[in-house]
ChimeraX commands (.cxc) that place a marker at each C-alpha (Angstrom):
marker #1 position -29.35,57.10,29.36 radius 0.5
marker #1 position -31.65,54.79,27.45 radius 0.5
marker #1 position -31.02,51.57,26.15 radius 0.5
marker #1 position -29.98,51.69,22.52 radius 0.5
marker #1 position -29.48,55.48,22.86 radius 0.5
marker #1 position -26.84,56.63,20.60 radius 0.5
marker #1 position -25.27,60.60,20.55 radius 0.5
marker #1 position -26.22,62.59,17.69 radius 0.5
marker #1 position -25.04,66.30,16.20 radius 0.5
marker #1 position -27.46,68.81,15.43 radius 0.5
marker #1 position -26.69,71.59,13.53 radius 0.5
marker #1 position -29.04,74.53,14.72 radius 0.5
marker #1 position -29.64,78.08,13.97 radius 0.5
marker #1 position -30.38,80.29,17.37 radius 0.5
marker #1 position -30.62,84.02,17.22 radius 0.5
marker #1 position -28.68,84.31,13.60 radius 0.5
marker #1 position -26.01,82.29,15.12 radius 0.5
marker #1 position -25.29,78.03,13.84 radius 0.5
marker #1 position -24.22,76.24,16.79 radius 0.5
marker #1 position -23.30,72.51,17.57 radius 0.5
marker #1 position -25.05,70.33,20.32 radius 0.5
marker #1 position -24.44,67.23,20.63 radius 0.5
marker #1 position -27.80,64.88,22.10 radius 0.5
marker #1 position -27.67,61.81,23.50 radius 0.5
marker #1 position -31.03,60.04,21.93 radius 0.5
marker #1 position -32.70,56.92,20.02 radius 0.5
marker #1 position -33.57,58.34,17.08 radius 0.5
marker #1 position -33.00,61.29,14.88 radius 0.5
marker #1 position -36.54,62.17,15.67 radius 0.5
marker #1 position -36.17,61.90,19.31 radius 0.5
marker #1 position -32.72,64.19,19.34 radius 0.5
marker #1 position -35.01,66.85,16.91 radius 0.5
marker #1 position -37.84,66.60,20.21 radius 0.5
marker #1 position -35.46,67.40,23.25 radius 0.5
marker #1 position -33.82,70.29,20.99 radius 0.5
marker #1 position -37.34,71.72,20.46 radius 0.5
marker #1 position -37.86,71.25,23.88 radius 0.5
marker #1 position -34.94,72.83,25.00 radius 0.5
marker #1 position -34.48,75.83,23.20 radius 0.5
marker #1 position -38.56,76.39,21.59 radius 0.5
marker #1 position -40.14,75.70,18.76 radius 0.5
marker #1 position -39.14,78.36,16.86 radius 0.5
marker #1 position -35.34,76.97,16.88 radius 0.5
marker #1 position -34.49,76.18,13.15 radius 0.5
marker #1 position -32.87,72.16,12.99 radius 0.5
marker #1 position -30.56,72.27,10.09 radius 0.5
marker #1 position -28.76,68.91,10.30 radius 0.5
marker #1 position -29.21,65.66,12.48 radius 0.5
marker #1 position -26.36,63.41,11.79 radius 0.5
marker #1 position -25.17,60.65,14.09 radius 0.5
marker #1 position -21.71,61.05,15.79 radius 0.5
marker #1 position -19.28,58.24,14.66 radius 0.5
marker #1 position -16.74,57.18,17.28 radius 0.5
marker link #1:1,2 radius 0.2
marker link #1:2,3 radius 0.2
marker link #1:3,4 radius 0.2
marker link #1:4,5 radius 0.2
marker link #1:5,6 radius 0.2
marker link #1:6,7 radius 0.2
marker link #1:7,8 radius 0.2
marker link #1:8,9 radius 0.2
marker link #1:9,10 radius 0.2
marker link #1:10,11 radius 0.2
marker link #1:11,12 radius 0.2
marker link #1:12,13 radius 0.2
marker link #1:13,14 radius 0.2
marker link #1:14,15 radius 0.2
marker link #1:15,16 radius 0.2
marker link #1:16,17 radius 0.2
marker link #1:17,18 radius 0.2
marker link #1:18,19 radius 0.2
marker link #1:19,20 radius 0.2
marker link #1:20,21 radius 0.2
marker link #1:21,22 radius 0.2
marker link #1:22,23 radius 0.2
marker link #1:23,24 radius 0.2
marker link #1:24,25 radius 0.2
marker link #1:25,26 radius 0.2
marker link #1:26,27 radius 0.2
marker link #1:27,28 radius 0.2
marker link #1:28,29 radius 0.2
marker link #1:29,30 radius 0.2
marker link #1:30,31 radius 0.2
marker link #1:31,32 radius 0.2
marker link #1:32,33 radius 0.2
marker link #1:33,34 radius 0.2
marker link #1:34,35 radius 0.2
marker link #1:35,36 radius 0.2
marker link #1:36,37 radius 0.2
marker link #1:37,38 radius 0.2
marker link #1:38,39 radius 0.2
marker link #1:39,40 radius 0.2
marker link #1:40,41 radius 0.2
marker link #1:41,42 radius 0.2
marker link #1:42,43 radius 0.2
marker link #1:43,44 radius 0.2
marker link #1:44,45 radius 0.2
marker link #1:45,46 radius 0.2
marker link #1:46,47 radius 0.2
marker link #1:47,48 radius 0.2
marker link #1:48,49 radius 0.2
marker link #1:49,50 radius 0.2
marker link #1:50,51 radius 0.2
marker link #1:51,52 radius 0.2
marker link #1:52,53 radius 0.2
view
């Protein structure tokens, strides 16, 4: 884990399905990058919202 790295909820759309997966990142942008990474590019990102404790 990176300093100043928060977790963040992205709401994503995989094979017809919307799933939850939580990311531990900096920034929105960097949580959109490792889910791209993870599952390909062609993974639709619906939301990006930051997880409140």
């Amino acid at each position: 884990m990176r300093c100043g790295a928060k977790c963040f909820l992205v709401e994503i759309e995989l094979k017809g399905e919307k799933q939850m997966k939580s990311v531990t990142a900096r920034t929105p942008v960097d949580a959109r990058k490792t889910i791209r990474s993870e599952y390909g590019k062609e993974t639709v990102i619906l939301s990006v919202t930051e997880e409140k404790k």
